[in-house]
C-alpha positions as CSV (number, residue, x, y, z in Angstrom):
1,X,64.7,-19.3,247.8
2,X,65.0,-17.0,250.5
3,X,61.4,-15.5,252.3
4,X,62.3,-11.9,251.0
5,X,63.4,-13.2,247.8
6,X,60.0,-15.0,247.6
7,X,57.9,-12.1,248.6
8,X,60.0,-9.6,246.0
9,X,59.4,-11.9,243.0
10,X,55.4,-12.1,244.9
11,X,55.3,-8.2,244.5
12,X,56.9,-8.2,240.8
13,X,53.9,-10.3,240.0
14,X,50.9,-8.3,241.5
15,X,52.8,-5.2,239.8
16,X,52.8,-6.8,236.1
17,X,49.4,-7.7,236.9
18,X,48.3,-4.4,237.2
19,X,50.3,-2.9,234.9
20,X,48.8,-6.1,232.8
21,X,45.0,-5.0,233.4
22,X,45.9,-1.0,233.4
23,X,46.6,-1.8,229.7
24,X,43.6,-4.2,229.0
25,X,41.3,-1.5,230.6
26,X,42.8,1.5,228.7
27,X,42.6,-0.4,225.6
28,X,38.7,-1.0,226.0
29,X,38.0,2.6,226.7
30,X,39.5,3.3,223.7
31,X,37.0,4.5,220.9
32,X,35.7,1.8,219.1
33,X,36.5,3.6,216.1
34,X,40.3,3.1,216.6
35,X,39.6,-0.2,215.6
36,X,36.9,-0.1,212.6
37,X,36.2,1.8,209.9
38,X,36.5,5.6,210.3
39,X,34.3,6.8,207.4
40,X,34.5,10.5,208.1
41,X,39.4,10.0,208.0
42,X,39.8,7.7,205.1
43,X,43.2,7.0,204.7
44,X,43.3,6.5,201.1
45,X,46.4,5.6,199.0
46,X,46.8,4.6,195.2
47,X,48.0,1.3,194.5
48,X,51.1,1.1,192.5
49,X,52.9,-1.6,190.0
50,X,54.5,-2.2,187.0
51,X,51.8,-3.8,184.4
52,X,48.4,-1.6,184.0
53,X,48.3,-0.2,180.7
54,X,45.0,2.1,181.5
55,X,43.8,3.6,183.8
56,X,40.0,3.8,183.3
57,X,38.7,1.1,186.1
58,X,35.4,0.0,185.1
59,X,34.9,-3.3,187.4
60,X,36.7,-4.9,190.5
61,X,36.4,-8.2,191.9
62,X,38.1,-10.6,193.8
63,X,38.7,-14.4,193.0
64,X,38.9,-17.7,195.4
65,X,42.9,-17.5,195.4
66,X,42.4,-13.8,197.2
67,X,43.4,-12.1,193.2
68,X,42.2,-8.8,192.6
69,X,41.1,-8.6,189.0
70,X,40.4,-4.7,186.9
71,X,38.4,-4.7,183.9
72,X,39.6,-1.8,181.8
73,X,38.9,-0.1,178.8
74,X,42.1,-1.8,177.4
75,X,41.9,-5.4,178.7
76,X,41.6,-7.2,182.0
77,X,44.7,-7.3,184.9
78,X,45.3,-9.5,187.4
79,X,46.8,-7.8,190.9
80,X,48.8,-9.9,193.5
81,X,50.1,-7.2,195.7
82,X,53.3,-6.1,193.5
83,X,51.9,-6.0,190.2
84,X,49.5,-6.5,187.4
85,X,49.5,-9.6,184.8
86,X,47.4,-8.4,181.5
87,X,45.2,-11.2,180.2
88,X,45.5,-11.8,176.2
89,X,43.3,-10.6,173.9
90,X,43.9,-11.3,170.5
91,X,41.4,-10.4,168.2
92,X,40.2,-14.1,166.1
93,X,42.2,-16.3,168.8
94,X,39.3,-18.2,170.7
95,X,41.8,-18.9,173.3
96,X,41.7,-15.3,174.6
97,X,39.5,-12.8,175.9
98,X,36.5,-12.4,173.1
99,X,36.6,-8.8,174.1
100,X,39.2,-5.9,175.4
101,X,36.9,-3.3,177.1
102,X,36.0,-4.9,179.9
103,X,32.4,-3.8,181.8
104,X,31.5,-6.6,184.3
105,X,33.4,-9.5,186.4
106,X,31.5,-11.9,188.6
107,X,33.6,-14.4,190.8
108,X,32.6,-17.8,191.1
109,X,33.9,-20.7,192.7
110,X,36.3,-21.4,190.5
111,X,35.4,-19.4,187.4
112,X,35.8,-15.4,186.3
113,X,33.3,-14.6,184.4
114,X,34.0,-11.6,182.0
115,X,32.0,-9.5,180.2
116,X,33.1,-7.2,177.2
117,X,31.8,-4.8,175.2
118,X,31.8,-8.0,172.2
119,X,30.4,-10.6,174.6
120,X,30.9,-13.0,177.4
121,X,33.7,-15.2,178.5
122,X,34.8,-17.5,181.5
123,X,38.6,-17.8,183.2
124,X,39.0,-20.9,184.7
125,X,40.8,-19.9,188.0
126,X,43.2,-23.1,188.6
127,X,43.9,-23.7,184.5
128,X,44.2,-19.9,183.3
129,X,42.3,-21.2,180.4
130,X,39.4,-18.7,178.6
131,X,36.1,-20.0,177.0
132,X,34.2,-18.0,175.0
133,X,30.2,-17.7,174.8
134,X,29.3,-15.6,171.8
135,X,25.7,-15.1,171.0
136,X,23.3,-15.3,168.0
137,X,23.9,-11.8,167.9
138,X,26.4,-9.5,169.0
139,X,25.6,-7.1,172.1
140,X,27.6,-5.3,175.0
141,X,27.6,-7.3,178.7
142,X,27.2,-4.8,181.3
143,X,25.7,-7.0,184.1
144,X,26.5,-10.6,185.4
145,X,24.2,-12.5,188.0
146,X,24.1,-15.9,189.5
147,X,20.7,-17.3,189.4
148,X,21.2,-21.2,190.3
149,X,24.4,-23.6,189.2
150,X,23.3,-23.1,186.0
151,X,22.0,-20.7,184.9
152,X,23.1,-16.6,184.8
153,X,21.3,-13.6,184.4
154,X,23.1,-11.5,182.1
155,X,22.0,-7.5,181.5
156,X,23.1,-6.6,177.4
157,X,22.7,-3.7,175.2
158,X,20.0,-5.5,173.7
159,X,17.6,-6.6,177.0
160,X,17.8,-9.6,179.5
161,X,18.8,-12.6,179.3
162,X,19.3,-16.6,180.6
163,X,22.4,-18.2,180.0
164,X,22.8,-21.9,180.7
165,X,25.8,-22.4,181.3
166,X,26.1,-26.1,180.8
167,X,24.8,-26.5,177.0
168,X,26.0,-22.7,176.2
169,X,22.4,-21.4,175.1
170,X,20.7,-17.8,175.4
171,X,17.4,-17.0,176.1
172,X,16.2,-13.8,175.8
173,X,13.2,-12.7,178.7
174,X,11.1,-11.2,176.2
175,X,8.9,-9.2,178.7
176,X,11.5,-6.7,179.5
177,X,11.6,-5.5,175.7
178,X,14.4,-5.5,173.0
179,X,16.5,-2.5,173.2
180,X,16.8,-1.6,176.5
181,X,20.1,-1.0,177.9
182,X,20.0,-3.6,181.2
183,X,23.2,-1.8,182.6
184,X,22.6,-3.8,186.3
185,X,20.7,-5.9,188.5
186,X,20.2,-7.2,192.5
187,X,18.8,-10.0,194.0
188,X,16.3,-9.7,197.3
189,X,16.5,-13.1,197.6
190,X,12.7,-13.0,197.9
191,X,11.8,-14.0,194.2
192,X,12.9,-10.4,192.8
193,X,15.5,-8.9,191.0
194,X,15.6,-5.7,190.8
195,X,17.7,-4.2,187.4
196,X,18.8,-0.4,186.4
197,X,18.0,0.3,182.8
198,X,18.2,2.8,180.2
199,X,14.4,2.7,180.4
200,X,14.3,3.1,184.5
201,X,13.7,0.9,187.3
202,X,12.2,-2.7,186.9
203,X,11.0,-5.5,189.6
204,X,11.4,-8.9,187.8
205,X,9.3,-11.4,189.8
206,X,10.9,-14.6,188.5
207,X,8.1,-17.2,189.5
208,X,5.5,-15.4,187.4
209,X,8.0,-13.9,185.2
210,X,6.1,-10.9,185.2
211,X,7.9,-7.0,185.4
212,X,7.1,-3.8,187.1
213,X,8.3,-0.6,186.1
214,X,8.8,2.4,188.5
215,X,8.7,5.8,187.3
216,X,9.6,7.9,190.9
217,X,9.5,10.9,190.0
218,X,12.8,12.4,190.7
219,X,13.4,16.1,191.2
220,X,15.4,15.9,187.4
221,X,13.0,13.7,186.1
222,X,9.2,14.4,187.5
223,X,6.9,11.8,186.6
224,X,4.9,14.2,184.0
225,X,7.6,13.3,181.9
226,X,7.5,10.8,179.4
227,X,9.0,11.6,176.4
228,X,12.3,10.3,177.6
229,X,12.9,7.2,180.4
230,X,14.9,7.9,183.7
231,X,18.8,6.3,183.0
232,X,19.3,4.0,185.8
233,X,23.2,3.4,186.4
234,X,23.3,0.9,189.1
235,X,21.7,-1.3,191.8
236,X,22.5,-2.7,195.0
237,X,20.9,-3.9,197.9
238,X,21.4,-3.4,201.4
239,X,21.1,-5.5,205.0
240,X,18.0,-4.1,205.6
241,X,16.6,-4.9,202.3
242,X,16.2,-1.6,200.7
243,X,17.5,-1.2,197.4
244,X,19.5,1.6,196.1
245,X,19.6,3.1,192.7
246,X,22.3,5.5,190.9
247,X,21.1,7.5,188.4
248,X,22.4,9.2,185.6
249,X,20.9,13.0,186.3
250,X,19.3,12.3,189.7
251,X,22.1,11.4,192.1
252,X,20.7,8.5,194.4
253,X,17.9,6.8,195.0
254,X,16.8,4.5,197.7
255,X,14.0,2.1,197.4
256,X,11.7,0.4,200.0
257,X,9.9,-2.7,198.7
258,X,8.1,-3.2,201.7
259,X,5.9,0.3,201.9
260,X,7.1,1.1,198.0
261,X,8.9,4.2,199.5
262,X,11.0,6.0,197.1
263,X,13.5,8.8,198.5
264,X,16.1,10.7,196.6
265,X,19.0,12.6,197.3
266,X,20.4,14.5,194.4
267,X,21.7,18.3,194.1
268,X,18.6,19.0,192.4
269,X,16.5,18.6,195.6
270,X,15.1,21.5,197.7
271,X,15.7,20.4,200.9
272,X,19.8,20.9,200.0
273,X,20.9,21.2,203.7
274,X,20.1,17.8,204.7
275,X,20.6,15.7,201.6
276,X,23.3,16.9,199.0
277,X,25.5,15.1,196.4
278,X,28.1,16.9,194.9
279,X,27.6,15.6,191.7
280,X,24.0,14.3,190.2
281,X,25.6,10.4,188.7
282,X,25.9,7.6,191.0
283,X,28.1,4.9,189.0
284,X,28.6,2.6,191.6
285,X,27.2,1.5,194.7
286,X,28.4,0.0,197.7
287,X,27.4,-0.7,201.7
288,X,30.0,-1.6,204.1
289,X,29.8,-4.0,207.2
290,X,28.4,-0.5,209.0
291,X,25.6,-0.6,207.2
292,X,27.1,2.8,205.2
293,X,26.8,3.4,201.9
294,X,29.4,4.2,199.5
295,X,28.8,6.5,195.9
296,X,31.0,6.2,192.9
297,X,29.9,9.8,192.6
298,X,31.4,10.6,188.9
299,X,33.0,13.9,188.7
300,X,32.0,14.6,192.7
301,X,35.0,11.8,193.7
302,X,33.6,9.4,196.1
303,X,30.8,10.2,198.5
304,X,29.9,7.8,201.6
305,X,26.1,7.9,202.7
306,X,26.0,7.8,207.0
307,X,22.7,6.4,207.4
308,X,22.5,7.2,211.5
309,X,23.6,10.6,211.4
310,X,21.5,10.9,207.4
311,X,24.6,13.3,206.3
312,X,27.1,12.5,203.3
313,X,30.7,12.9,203.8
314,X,32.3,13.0,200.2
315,X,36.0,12.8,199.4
316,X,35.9,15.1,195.5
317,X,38.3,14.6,192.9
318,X,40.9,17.1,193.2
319,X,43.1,17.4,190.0
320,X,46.9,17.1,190.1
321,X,46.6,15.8,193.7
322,X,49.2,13.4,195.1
323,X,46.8,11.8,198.2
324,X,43.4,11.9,196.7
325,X,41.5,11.2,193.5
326,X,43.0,13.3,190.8
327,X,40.0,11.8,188.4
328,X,36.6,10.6,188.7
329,X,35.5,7.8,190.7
330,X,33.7,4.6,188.8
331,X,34.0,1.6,190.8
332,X,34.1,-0.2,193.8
333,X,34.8,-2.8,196.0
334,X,35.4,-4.2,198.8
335,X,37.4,-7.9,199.4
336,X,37.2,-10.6,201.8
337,X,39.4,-8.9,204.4
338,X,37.7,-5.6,204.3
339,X,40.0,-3.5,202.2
340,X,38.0,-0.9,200.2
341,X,38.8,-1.2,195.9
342,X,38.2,2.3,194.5
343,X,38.1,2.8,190.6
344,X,38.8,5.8,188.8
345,X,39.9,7.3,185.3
346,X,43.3,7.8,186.6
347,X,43.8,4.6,188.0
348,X,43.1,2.3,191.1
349,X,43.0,3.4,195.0
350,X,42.3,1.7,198.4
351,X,41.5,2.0,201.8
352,X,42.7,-0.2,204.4
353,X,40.4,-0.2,207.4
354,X,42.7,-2.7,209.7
355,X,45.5,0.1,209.3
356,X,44.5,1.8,212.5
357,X,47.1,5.2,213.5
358,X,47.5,5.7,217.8
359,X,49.5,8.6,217.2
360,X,47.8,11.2,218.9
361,X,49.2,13.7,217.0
362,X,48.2,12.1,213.7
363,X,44.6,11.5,214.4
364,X,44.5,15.5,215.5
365,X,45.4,16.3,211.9
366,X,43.0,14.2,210.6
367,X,40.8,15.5,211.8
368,X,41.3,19.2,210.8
369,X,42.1,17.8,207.9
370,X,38.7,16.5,207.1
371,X,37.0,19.5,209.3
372,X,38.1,21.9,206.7
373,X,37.9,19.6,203.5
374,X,35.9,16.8,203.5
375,X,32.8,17.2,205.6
376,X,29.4,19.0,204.5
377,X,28.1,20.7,207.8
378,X,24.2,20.5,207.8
């Protein structure tokens, strides 16, 4: 190799250097939200394929082969990307589902379990085989929790209860009461659970095995009232150990066990500029790895809580419409690679954070787009 042929190939390499650390350094100046969730541009899309016979998504979850599974009104489907696989049901046949409307999945290890309007059941994962668990007496599951290896809480139409899943026996917690819709229920982690009834809020300390019931005196529902209990919808728990509440009439409700601080945000409050919902029933909750939270927000569509900036962006059902939610909004998700699960009466949708648009162009329309339909200016 000649000297000049040794100092061109000496200047090619210094250039694709540069160019090499032009791109690295244009790349990290980049805004960071290019490359995570963009909660005020969803890019949501309905999920299509051949195999879901109804629409009305009541529960999502995920199982340890990466399956998406929808509990419907009319059975249980399994989703692996192209389509969905209807589990059987045959009404008398212990070998099926022992109920078709489906209200509550929880994943574990290598069991689904399923609960129905007429009970609970169990998928095992690697067999596809169904057990059944029927009761003394016959009552709705609405809520499924892990307590140890085994035992379950499970929330009925007819109270609390224990179910051991080893010898197949229930034990009813008796202080919580007979007839009292348990429609959901958290964990702290700290020796509480926290459930959503049709009778209000309830701490369950589990060492003493002793309840609490709170009575927050919502906007819709002031705590002079008690001819009738405050419908709790749903519970959830966040990083920073608050727990959140939806409510049938009084939107959402946040809960802070440390200083027993209760704050609402509903479209029945005063102070309307700062905290609004759309809609006043909050059937699902949800926080992402942002520490937002998201609102299955009933007829209002889906509304996402931005706990910095304290403002809701919501994304409202809007009928006949091709790109957004043409019904109301249920349930949610969200599975081990980040991708949002969004029930609704008119099927299922998603949102893909990892699908991330450079196009100039097309994050300039987003934007307007959501400027002049999605946000509430304060």
């Amino acid at each position: 190799m000649t000297p000049n042929q040794i100092k061109h190939r000496s200047l090619s390499n210094k250039s694709n250097f540069s160019q090499f650390c032009f791109v690295i350094i244009f790349l990290l100046a980049l805004p960071n939200r290019l490359f995570s969730q963009d909660i005020y541009s969803l890019n949501i899309e309905k999920v299509q394929g051949e195999g879901l016979s109804n629409d009305k998504i009541n529960c999502i979850k995920q199982d340890k082969d990466g399956f998406i599974w929808f509990g419907t009104d009319e059975g249980l489907f399994r989703y692996d990307g192209y389509g969905f696989k209807k589990i059987k049901n045959f009404p008398g046949d212990t070998t099926t589902l022992l109920g078709i409307r489906i209200t509550y999945l929880l994943s574990e290890k290598n069991s689904l379990w399923v609960g129905s309007v007429e009970g609970l059941s169990c998928i095992d994962i690697d067999s596809q085989t169904i057990k059944n668990f029927p009761s003394y007496k016959s009552f709705a599951v609405n809520a499924i929790l892990r307590k140890n290896d085994s035992v379950l809480w499970v929330g009925t139409n007819d109270g609390l209860f224990q179910f051991n899943k080893k010898n197949g026996q229930w034990n009813r917690v008796t202080a919580l009461g007979v007839n009292n819709i348990i429609r959901s229920m958290c964990d702290d982690k700290k020796d509480h659970l926290y459930i959503a009834s049709s009778r209000g809020f309830f701490c369950y300390t589990k060492s003493t095995g002793t309840f609490k019931n709170y009575n927050p005196g919502l906007p819709g529902h002031p705590e002079v009232i008690t001819t009738y209990p405050l419908g709790a919808l749903r519970s959830s728990s966040d990083h920073n150990g608050n727990i959140w509440f939806g409510t049938w009439q009084n939107g959402l409700v946040r809960f802070n066990p440390k200083n027993g601080e209760i704050k609402s945000w509903c479209a029945h409050t005063d102070d309307v500029h700062f905290h609004f919902l759309p809609f006043q029933r909050a059937f699902d909750i949800l926080e992402d790895n942002n520490g937002s939270i998201w609102i299955a927000n009933g007829a209002g569509g889906l509304s996402i809580y931005d706990p910095v900036k304290n403002r809701f962006i919501n994304y409202p059902v809007q009928i006949k419409s091709e790109n957004g939610f043409s019904d109301q909004v249920i349930s949610l998700f969200c599975d081990r690679s980040g991708t949002f699960w969004i029930g609704t009466y008119n099927g299922v949708f998603k949102y893909d954070p990892h699908s991330v648009h450079l196009s100039k162009t097309d994050i300039i329309e987003k934007k307007k787009a959501a400027l002049c339909n999605r946000w509430i200016h304060f």
